[in-house]
LUMDOVEX-520688 format. One record per residue (C-alpha): x, y, z; residue in one letter. Coordinates in Angstrom, 1 decimal, decimal comma, always signed. Layout:
[[X; Y; Z]; "A"]
...
This chain:
[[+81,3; +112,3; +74,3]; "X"]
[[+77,8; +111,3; +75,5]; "X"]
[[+77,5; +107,6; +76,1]; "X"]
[[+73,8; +107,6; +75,1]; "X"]
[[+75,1; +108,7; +71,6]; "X"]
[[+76,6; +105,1; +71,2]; "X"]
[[+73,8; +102,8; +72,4]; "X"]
[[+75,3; +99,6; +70,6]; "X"]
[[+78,1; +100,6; +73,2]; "X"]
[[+76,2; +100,7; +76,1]; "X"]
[[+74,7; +97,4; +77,0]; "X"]
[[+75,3; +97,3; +80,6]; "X"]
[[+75,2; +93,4; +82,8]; "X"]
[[+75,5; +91,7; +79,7]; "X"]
[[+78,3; +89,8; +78,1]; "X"]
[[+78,2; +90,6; +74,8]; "X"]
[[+80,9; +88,8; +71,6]; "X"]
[[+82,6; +90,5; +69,7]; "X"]
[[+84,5; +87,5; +68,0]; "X"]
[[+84,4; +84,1; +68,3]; "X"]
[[+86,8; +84,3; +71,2]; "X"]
[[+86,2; +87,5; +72,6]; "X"]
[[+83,3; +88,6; +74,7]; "X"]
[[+83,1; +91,8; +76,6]; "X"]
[[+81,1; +93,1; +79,9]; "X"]
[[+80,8; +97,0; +80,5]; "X"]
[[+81,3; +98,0; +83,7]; "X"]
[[+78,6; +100,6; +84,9]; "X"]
[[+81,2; +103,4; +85,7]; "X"]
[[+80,8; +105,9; +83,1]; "X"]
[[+82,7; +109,2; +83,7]; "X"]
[[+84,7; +111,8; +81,3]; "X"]
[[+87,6; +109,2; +82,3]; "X"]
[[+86,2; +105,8; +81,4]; "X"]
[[+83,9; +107,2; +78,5]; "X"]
[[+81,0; +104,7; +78,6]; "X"]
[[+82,5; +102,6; +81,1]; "X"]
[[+85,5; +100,2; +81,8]; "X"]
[[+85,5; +97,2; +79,2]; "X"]
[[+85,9; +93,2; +81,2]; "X"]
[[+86,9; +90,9; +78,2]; "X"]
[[+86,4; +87,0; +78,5]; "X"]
[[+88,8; +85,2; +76,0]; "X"]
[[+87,9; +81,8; +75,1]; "X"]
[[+84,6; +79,7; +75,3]; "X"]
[[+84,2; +77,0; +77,9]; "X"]
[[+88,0; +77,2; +79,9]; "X"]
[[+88,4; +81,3; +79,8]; "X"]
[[+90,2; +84,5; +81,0]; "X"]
[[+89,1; +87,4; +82,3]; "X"]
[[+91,0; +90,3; +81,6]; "X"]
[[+90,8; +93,6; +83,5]; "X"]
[[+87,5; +92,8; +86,0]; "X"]
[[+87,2; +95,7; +86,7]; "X"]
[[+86,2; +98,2; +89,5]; "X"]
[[+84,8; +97,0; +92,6]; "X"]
[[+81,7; +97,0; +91,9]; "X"]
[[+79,4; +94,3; +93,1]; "X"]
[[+76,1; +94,2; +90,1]; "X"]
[[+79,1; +94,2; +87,6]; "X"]
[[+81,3; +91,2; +89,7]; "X"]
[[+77,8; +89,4; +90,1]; "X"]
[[+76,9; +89,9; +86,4]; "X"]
[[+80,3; +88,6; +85,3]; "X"]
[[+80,2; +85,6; +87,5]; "X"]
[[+76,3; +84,9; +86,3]; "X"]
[[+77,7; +85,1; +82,8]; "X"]
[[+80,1; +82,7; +82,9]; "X"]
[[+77,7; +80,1; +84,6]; "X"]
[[+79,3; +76,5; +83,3]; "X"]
[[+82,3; +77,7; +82,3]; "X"]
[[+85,8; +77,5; +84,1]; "X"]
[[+88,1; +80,7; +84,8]; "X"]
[[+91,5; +79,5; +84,5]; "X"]
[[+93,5; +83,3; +84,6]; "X"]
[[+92,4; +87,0; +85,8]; "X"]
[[+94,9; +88,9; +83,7]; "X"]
[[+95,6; +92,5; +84,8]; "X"]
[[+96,5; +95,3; +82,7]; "X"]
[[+97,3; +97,9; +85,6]; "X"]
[[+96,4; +98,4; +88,9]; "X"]
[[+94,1; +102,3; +88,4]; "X"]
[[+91,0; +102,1; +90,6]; "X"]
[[+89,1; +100,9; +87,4]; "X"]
[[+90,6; +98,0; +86,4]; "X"]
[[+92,0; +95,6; +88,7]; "X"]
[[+90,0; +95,8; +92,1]; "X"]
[[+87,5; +93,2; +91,6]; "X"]
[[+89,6; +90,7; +91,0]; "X"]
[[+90,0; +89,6; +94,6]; "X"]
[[+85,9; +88,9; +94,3]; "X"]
[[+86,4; +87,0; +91,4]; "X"]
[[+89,0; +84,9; +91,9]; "X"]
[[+86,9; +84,1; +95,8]; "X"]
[[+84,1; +83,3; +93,5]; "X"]
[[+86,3; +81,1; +90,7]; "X"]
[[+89,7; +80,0; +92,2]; "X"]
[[+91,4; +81,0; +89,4]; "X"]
[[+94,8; +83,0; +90,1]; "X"]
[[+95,6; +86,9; +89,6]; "X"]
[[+98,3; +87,3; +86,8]; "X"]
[[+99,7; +90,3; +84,5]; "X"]
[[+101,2; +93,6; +85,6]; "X"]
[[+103,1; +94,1; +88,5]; "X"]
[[+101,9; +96,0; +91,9]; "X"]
[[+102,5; +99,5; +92,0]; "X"]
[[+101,4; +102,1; +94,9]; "X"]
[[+103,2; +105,3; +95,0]; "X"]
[[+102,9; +107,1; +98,5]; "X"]
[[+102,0; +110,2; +96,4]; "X"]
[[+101,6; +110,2; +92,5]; "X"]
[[+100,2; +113,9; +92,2]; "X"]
[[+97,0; +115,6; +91,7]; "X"]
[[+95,6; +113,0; +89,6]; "X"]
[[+92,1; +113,4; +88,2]; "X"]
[[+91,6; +110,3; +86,2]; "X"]
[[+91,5; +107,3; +88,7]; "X"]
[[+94,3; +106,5; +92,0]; "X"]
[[+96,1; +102,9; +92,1]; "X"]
[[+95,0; +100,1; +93,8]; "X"]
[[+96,4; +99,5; +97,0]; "X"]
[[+95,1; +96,2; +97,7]; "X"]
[[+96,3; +94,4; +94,2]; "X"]
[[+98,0; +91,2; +94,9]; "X"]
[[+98,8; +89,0; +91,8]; "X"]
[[+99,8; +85,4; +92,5]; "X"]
[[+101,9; +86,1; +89,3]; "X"]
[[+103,5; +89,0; +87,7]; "X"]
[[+104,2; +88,4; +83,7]; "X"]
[[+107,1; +89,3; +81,6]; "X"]
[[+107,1; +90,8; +78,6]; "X"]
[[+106,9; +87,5; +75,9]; "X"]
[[+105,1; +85,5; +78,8]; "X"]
[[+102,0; +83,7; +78,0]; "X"]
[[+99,4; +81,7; +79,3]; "X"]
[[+96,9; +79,3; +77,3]; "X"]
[[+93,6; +77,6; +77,3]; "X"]
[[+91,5; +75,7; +74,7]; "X"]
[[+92,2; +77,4; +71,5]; "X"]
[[+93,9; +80,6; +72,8]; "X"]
[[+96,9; +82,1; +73,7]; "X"]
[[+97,5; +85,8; +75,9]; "X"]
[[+100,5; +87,0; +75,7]; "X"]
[[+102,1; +89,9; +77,3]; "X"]
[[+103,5; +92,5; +76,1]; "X"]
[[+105,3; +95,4; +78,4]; "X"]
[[+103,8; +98,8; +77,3]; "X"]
[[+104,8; +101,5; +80,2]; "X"]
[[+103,8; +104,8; +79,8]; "X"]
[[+100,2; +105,7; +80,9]; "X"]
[[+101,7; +103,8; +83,6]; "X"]
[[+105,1; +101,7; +84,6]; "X"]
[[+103,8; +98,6; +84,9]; "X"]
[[+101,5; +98,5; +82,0]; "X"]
[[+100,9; +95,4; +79,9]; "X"]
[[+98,6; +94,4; +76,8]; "X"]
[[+97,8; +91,1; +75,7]; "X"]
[[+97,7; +89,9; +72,6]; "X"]
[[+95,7; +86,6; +71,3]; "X"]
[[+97,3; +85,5; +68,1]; "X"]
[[+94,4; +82,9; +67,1]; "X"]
[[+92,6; +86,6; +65,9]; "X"]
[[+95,8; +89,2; +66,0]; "X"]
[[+94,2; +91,2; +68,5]; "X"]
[[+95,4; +92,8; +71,1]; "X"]
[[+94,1; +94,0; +74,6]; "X"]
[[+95,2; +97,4; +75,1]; "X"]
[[+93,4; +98,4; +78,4]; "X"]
[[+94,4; +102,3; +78,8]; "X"]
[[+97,8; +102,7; +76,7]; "X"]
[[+95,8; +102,7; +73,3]; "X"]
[[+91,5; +103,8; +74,0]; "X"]
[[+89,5; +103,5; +71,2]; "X"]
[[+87,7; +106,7; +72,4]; "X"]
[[+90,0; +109,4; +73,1]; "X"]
[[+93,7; +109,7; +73,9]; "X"]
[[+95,7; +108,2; +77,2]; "X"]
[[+96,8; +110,4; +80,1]; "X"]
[[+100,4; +110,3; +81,1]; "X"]
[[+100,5; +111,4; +84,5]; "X"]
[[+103,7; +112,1; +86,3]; "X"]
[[+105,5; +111,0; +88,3]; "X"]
[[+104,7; +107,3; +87,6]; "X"]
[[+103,7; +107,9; +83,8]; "X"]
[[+105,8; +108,6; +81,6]; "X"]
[[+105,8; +110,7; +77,9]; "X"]
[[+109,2; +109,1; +76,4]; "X"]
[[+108,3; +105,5; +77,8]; "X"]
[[+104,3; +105,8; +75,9]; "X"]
[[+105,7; +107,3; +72,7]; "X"]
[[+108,3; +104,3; +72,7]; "X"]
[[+105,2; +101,8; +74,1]; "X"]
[[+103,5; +103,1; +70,7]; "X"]
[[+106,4; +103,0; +68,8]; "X"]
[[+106,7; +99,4; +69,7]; "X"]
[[+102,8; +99,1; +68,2]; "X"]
[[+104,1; +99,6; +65,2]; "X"]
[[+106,3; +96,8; +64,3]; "X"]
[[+103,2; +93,7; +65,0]; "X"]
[[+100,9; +92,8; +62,8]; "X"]
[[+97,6; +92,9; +64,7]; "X"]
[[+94,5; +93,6; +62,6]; "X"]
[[+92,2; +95,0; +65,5]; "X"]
[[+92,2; +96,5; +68,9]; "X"]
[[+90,4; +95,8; +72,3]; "X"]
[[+90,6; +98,5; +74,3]; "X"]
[[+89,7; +98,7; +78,0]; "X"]
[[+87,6; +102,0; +76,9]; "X"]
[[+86,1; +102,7; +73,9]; "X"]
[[+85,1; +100,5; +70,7]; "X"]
[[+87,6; +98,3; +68,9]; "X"]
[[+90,0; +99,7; +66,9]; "X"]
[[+90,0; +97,8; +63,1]; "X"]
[[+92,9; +99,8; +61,8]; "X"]
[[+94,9; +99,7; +64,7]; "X"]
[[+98,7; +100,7; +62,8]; "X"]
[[+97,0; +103,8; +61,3]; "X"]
[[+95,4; +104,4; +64,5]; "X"]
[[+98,8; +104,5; +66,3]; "X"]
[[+100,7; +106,5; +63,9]; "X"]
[[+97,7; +109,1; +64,9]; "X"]
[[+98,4; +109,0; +68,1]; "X"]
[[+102,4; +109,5; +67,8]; "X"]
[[+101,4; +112,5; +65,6]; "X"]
[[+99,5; +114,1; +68,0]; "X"]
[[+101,4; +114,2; +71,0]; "X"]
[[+104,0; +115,7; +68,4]; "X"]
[[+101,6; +118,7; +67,7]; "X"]
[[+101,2; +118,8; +71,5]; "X"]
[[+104,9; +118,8; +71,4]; "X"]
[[+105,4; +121,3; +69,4]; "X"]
[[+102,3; +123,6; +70,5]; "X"]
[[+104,6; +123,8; +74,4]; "X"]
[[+107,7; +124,8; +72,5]; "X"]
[[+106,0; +127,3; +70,2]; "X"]
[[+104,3; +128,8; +73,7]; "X"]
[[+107,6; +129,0; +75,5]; "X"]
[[+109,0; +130,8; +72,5]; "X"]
[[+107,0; +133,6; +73,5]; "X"]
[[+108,0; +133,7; +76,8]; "X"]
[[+108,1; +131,5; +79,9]; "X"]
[[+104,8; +130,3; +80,5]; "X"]
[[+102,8; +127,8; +83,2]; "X"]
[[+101,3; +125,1; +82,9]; "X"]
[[+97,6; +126,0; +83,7]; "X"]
[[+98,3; +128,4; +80,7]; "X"]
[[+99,4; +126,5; +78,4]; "X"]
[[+96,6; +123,9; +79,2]; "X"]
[[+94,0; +127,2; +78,9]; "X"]
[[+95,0; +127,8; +75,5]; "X"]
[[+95,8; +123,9; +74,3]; "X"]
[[+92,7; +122,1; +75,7]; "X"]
[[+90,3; +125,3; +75,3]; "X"]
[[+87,8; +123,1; +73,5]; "X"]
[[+87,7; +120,1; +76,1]; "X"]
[[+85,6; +119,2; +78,8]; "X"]
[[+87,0; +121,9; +81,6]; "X"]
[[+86,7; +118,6; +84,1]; "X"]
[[+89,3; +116,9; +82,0]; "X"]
[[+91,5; +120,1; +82,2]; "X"]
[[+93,4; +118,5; +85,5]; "X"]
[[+94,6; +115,4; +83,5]; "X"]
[[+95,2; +117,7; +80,3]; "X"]
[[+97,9; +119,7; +82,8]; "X"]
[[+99,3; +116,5; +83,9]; "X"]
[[+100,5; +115,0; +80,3]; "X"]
[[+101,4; +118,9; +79,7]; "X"]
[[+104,0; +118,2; +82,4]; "X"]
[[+105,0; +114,9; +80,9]; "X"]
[[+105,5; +116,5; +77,8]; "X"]
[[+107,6; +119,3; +79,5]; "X"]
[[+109,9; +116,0; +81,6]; "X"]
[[+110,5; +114,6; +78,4]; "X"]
[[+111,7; +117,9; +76,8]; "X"]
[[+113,6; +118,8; +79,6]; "X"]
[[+115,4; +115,5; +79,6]; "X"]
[[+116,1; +115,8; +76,3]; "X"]
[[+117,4; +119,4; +76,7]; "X"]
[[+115,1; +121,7; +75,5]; "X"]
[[+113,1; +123,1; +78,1]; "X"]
[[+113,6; +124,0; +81,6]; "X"]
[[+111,5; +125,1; +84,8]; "X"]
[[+111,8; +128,4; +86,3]; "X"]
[[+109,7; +129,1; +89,5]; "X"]
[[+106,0; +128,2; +88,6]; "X"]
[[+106,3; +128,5; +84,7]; "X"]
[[+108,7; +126,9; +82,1]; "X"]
[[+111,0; +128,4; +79,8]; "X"]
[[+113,2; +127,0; +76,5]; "X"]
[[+116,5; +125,8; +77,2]; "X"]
């Protein structure tokens, strides 16, 4: 998707509301990863939150900080720690005082060939939240809520004054999340949108992408088509064993070919999940049916 064919989404070094209690600042990082760029939300008016600052990126820091001029950040929350979300926060919290909370740290000393975005290294929370944990301010509430899968130590938040609910990368109101092993997982994100399904949000904030206004329709979307992608790998192993930059060829033949790295990394989630549950296995290079 071109981000110049959704101009009302790209208004760069502004905050800009989209409730009474939600405001949001685009990060200029646009990519075939982060769509028009990564989403900073402010939650409240006067005592606020930041959650997911953002990359580190000093016009976006600066214009965050200049847009909350008079008003008092009491939390950073942090959905995960990729390269797009959670390194500014150190700036901000220098700039604000205000302490680091949400997911937990994760580094892996080698998490593949990824293509979408590395984790940060330097991530320090004064505060890791629980699922059910929650902090307040005046007139709102963030709670957590555990959601690995795209990652293991992904959270969203949810703000019950508006049931909405901060999504950052597991649900993207633009396209659908990579799951890249070894730290992502396919049967932890189908279970994380499984989980979706029993709250009674009305809309979606994702971290990428516009809001998402029917958000349990949306969801049971998604669990449908990582079914069909499912069942597309066992109907190509039927024919014969196959690999995985195959399989993605004839799969993700319509995609941008720059996304083809990521697309061959939930391929091989997809593959650890049915090989856990018995119904593939590998064999050399390629991957066969059980």
């Amino acid at each position: 998707m071109d981000p110049a064919a959704h101009p009302d989404s790209v208004a760069y070094g502004q905050l800009v509301a989209r409730s009474p209690l939600v405001r949001r600042l685009l990060a200029r990082n646009p990519s075939p990863f982060t769509y028009t760029g990564t989403g900073t939300f402010v939650v409240g008016r006067g005592t606020v939150a930041v959650i997911d600052p953002g990359p580190a990126d000093f016009p976006h820091v600066k214009a965050l900080i200049e847009g909350l001029a008079g008003e008092t950040v009491s939390h950073i929350l942090v959905t995960h720690t990729h390269m797009d979300h959670s390194p500014a926060a150190p700036a901000l919290q220098a700039a604000t005082g205000a302490p680091i909370i949400g997911c937990a740290p994760l580094v892996l000393s080698d998490d593949g060939p990824r293509a979408d975005a590395g984790f940060d290294p330097l991530y320090a929370p004064d505060r890791v939240m629980v699922d059910g944990e929650s902090v307040e301010g005046p007139g709102w509430t963030l709670t957590a809520l555990a959601t690995p899968g795209h990652t293991s130590n992904h959270l969203c938040f949810a703000l019950p004054q508006e049931k909405a609910l901060f999504t950052g990368d597991h649900v993207m109101g633009w396209s659908t999340t990579v799951v890249a092993p070894p730290d992502g997982n396919m049967a932890d994100y189908m279970a994380s949108l499984r989980k979706l399904l029993d709250r009674d949000e009305v809309i979606y904030h994702p971290t990428h992408g516009e809001p998402v206004t029917d958000p349990q329709r949306f969801v049971r979307g998604l669990i449908t088509h990582r079914k069909q992608r499912e069942n597309q790998i066992l109907k190509a192993l039927a024919s014969g064993p196959r690999s995985i930059p195959a399989m993605v060829a004839t799969m993700y033949a319509g995609i941008d070919a720059r996304l083809h790295g990521a697309a061959g990394r939930s391929v091989l989630a997809h593959l650890l999940d049915l090989q856990a549950r018995g119904r593939v296995q590998p064999a050399s290079d390629e991957w066969v049916l059980a």
